[in-house]
C-alpha positions, 0 to 999 in steps of 0.5 A, a space after each residue: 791045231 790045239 785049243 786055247 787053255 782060257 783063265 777064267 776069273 771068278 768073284 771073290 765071295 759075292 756075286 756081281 758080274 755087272 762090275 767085275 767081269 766083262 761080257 766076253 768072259 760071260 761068253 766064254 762061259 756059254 761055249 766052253 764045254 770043258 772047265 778045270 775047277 777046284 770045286 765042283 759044287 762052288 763052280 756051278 754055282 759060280 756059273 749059275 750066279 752070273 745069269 749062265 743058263 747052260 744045260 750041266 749034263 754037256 758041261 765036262 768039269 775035271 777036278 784040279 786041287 792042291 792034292 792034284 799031281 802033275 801026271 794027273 792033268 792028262 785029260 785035260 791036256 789030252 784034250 787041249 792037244 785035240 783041238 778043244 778049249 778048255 777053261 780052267 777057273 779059280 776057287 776064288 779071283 784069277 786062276 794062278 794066283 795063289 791057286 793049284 791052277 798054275 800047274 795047267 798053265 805050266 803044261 799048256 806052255 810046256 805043249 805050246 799051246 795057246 794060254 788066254 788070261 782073262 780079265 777080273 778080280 785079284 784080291 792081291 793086285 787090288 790089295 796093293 793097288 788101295 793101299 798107298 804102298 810101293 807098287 813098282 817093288 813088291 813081293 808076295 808071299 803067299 802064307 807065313 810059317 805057321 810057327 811061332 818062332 818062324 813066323 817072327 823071325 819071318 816078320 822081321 825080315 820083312 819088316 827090315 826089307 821095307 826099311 832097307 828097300 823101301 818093297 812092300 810085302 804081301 801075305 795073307 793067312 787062314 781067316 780065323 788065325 787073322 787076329 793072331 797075325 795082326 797082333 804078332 805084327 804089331 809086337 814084332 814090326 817097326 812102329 813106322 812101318 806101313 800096315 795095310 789091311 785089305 779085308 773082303 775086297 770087293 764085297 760090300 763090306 769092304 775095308 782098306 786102311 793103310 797106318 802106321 804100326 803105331 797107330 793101329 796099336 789105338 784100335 782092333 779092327 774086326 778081322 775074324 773069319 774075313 778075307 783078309 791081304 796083309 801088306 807091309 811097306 814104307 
């Protein structure tokens, strides 16, 4: 029989297995053999800030990235097929979301074999869930175009979807562009137009804010080089 392929979530910047994970993902940690990961110095150190005490020289870690090709998971399956379990783990939240770690997934249901989600933080679900939005019509949509011109005209097909829809649109941008992001929003976005800000989710320095267009034009939030979902709605 093949193994089980388990999506291991891990935190979203600061340690706290207490409150994010539930024990039998601890578990799973101590018994796996074989973990895919995105990073291996940033998967170890995960691992380490949960309380793992496991030896590394057992500990198989098979590197999956954004630079990782199809043909290139063949140990991983390979050993899936054989009868192993296998882990496979995000750089940040739930491995699939917004992560290279789809590709894996898409290979075990393409093998039949058994694919376990396991429960924890995702900054998009989490996101919507404080945000006071449609959460019954939503789309997200990973990064907008870098472009300027797209990037507006993206915006405006956004923003005209919640007015015809009543959908909220979830997006989120490279840290250190976030200002930039925030700003075209508001120059571009209907002054009704619902804008969420969920920044550091999950961290204590955590905010969520929903307001107007507007009204968030009367301030400038502090979202330099911080995590930050973005989400318009009605």
């Amino acid at each position: 029989m093949p193994g089980t392929l388990y999506l291991i979530p891990v935190d979203l910047g600061q340690p706290g297995a207490d409150r994010l994970f539930p024990p039998f993902n601890l578990r799973m940690l101590e018994e796996l053999n074989h973990l895919v990961v995105e990073n291996e110095r940033t998967a170890r150190r995960f691992i380490r800030s949960v309380g793992n005490k496991r030896d590394f020289e057992g500990l198989n870690l098979i590197l999956l990235d954004k630079r990782t090709e199809r043909d290139q998971l063949s140990e991983a399956v390979q050993l899936l097929l054989s009868g192993h379990d296998v882990g496979l783990m995000s750089e940040a939240g739930c491995p699939g979301i917004a992560d290279p770690g789809q590709m894996l997934v898409a290979e075990a249901h393409r093998y039949n074999i058994a694919v376990k989600p396991l429960i924890g933080p995702s900054s998009i679900l989490l996101g919507l869930m404080a945000s006071g939005l449609n959460g019954q019509h939503f789309t997200f949509h990973g990064y907008l175009p870098i472009d300027k011109r797209e990037r507006v005209n993206a915006l405006r097909h956004l923003d005209n979807s919640v007015r015809t829809t009543g959908q909220t649109h979830l997006f989120i941008e490279t840290p250190y562009r976030n200002h930039a992001m925030y700003d075209e929003i508001l120059r571009t976005c209907a002054p009704a137009t619902m804008l969420c800000l969920a920044v550091d989710i999950t961290l204590t320095t955590e905010r969520i804010r929903t307001l107007r267009v507007d009204e968030w034009k009367a301030q400038r939030p502090e979202l330099q080089k911080r995590p930050c979902v973005f989400l318009l709605g009605a």
